[in-house]
C-alpha positions in Angstrom: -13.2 5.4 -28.5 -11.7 8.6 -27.3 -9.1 8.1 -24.7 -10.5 11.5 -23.3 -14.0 10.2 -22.4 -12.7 7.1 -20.9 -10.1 9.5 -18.3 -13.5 11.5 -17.7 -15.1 8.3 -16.6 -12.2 7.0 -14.5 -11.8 10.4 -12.6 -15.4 10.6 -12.1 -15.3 7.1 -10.6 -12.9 7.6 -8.4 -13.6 10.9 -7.3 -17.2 9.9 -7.1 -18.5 13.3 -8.2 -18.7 15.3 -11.9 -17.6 18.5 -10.4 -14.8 17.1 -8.7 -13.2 14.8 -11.2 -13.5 18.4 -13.5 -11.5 20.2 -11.3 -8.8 17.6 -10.9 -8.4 17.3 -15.2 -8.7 20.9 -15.1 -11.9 21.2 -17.2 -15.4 22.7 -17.0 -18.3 20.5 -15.3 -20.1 20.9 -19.1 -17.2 19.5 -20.6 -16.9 16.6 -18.2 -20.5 15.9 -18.5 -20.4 16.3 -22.1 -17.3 13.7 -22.4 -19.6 11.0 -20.5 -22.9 12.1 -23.0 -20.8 11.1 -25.8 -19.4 8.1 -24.4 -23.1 6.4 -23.6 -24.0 7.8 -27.1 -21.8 6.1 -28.5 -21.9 2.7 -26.4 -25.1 3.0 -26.8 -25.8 2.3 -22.9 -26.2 3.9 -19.5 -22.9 4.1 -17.2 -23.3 5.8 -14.6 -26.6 6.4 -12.4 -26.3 9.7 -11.3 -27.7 11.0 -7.8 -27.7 14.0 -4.9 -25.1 12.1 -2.9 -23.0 10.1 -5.1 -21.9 8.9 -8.2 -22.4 4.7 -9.2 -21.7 2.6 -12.1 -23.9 0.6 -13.6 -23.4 -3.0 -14.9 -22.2 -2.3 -18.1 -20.2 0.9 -16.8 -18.1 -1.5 -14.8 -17.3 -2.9 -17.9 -16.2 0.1 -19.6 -14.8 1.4 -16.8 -12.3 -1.6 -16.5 -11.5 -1.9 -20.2 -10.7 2.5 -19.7 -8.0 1.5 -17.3 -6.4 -0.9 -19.2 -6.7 1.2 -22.3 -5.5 3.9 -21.2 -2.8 1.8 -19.4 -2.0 0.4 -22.7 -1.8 4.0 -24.3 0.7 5.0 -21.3 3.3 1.9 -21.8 3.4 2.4 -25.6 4.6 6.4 -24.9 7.3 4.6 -22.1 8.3 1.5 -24.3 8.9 4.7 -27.1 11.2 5.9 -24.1 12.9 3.1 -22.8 14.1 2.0 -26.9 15.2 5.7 -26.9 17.3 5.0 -24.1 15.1 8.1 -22.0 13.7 6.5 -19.1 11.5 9.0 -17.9 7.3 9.4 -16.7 6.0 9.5 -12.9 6.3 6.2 -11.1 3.6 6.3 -8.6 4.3 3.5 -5.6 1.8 2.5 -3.2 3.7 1.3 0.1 3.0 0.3 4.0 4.7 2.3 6.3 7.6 0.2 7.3 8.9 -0.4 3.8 8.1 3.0 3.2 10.0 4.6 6.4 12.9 2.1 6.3 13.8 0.5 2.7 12.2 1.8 0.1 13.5 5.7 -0.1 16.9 4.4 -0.1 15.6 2.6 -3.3 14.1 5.2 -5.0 17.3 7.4 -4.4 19.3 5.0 -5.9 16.8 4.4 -9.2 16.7 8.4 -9.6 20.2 8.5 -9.4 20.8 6.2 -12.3 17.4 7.2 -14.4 17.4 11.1 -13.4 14.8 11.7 -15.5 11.9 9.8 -13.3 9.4 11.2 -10.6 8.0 9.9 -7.5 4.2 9.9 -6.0 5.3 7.5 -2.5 1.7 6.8 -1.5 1.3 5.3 2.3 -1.6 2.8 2.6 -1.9 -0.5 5.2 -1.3 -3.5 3.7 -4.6 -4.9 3.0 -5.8 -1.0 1.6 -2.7 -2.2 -1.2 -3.9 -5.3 -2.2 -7.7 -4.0 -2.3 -6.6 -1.5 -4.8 -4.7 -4.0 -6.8 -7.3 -6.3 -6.7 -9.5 -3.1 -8.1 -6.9 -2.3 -10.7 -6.6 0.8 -9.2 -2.6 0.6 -8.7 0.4 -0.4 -10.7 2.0 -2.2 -8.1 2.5 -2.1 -4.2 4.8 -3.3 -1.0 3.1 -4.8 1.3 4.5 -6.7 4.8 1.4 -9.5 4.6 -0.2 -11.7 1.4 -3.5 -12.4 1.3 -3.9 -15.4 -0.8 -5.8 -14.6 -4.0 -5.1 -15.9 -7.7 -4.5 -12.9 -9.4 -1.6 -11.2 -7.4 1.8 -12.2 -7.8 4.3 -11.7 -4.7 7.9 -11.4 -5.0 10.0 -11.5 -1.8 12.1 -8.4 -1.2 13.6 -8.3 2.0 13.4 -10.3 5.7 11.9 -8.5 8.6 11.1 -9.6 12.5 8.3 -8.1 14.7 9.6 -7.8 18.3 7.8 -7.1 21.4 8.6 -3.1 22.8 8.0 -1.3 26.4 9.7 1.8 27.4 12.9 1.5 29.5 11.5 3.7 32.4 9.2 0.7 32.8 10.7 -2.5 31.7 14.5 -2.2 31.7 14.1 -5.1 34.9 11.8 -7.3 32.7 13.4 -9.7 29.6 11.0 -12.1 29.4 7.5 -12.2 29.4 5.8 -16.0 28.4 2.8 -15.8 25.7 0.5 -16.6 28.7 1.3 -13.4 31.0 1.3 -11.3 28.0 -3.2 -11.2 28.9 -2.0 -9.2 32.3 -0.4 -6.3 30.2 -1.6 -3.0 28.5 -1.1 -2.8 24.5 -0.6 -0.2 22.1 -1.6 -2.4 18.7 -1.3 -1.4 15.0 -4.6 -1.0 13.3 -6.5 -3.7 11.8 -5.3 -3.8 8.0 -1.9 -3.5 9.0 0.8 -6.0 7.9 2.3 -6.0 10.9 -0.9 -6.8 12.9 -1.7 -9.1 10.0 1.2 -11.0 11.0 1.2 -11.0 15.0 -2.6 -12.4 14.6 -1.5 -14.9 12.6 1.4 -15.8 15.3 -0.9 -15.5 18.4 -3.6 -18.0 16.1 -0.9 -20.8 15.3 0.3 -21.1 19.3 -3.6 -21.1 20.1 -4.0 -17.3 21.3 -6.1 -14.9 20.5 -4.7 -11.7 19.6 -7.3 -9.5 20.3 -8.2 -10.4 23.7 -5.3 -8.9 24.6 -6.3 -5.2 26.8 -5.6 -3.2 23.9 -5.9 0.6 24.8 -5.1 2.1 21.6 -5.0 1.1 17.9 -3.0 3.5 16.2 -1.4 3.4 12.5 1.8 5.7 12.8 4.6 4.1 14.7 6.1 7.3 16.0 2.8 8.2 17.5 2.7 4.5 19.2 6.8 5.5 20.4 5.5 8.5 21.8 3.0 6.8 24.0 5.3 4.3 24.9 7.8 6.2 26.0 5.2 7.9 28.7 3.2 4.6 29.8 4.0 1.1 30.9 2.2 -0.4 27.4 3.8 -2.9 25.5 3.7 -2.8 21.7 4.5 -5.3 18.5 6.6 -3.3 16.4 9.1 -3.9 13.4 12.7 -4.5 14.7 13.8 -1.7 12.1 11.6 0.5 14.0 12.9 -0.9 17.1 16.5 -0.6 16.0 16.2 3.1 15.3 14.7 4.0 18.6 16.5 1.3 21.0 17.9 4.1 23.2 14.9 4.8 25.0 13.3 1.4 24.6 13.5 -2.5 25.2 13.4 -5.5 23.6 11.8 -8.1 25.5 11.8 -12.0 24.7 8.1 -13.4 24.7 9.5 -17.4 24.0 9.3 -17.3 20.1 10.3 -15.1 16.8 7.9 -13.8 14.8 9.6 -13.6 11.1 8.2 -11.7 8.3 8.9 -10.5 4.6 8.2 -8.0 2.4 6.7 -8.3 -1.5 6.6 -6.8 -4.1 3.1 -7.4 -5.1 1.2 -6.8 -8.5 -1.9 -7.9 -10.5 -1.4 -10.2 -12.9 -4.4 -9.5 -15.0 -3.7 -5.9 -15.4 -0.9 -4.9 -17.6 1.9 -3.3 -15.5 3.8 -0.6 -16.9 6.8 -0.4 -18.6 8.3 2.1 -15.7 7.0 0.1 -13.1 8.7 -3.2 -14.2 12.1 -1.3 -14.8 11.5 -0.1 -10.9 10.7 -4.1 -10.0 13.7 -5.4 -12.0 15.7 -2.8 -10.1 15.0 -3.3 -6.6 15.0 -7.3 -6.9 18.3 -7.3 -8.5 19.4 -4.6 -5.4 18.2 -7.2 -3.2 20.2 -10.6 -4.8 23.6 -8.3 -4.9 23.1 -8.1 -1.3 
């Protein structure tokens, strides 16, 4: 089966359109179209049902289309496992991370594994926690870091490092106020992380095992980037649940303020275990969990 006609039907997939998944391998539309012919030719079989507005798989394209990424997976680790017994540790290591790992451990990290393997490159790809395991439970990603697990059989989590989720209000508006019980946090305005995000993830969770409900709090925005929810802060009397490293780094302008309890998190490496991870990417995995035991 030519590896070519299976990275047609993976781009077209994911792109969801012929002309676009051409453009991106840098080929004609004929050619593209011409790759998938001779792929259903050969299987003998329909894969994909073609429309005006988008691009599906069929039943049996599914199949393919999850044996292409492991094939061509499996072509990709035999070229790196040539490099790594040549002692040349080299390829793109793409890395799909929420933004708190992202912001505040993980390009330390990747300095540190560039400087020792000089001949690796970096995709850093910001999704929400639950986006990360949704492509890994897709096989759409080698591996991710993530601030939350959902539960499922086929990911593997390995704990990287320790985090806490504090409570945040500007000091213009709160330096008087250090502690606010569970109950009187109702009467306040919040900023919130959006739904998907670890760090919600986590605070829901909280609010749910001391018999709240987290989102009957008066939340007046839901906003993704932390600097954005800073930058509100900083100008309103809202209160926010935000990672103590992203408190930490910002502490001059704002304050911490006690709510009764901790809420402790962690952060995982997470990976598929029924999708062959690449050679690269378990060097990279090996690496930062050893970082983290010398510590």
């Amino acid at each position: 089966m030519n590896s070519d006609y299976l990275n047609s039907l993976i781009y077209i997939v994911e792109y969801k359109s012929f002309s676009r998944a051409a453009d991106k391998l840098f080929i004609t539309q004929p050619t593209i179209s011409n790759h998938i012919n001779k792929l259903e030719n050969e299987l003998n079989t329909t894969l994909l049902i073609r429309n005006k507005k988008e691009v599906k798989l069929t039943f049996e394209g599914e199949i393919i289309y999850n044996y292409a990424l492991n094939a061509l997976q499996m072509e990709k680790n035999i070229k790196e496992k040539l490099n790594v017994f040549n002692q040349d540790i080299s390829g793109n290591l793409e890395i799909a991370s929420s933004s708190i790992p992202e912001r505040y451990y993980l390009l330390n990290e990747i300095n540190e594994f560039h400087n020792k393997y000089p001949n690796v490159k970096f995709t850093l790809k910001k999704y929400d926690s639950c986006e990360i395991i949704n492509l890994l439970l897709k096989q759409k990603i080698n591996f991710g870091i993530v601030g939350t697990r959902l539960i499922n059989p086929d990911l593997e989590y390995i704990k990287l490092i320790n985090d806490e989720i504090v409570l945040v209000g500007s000091k213009e508006f709160f330096n008087e106020t250090d502690l606010i019980s569970l109950d009187n946090l109702f009467d306040y305005d919040f900023i919130s992380r959006e739904k998907g995000s670890g760090t919600r993830k986590e605070v829901e969770l909280f609010f749910s095992n001391n018999n709240f409900n987290y989102n009957k709090l008066n939340i007046i925005f839901e906003i993704e980037d932390n600097n954005c929810i800073l930058d509100l802060l900083g100008k309103n009397n809202y209160l926010a649940f935000l990672s103590k490293k992203v408190f930490e780094k910002n502490k001059r302008k704002f304050k911490k303020i006690d709510f009764e309890k901790k809420i402790h998190r962690e952060f995982f490496f997470v990976y598929n275990k029924r999708r062959v991870i690449s050679p690269l990417a378990k060097k990279f995995k090996h690496f930062i969990i050893d970082n983290e035991k010398s510590l």
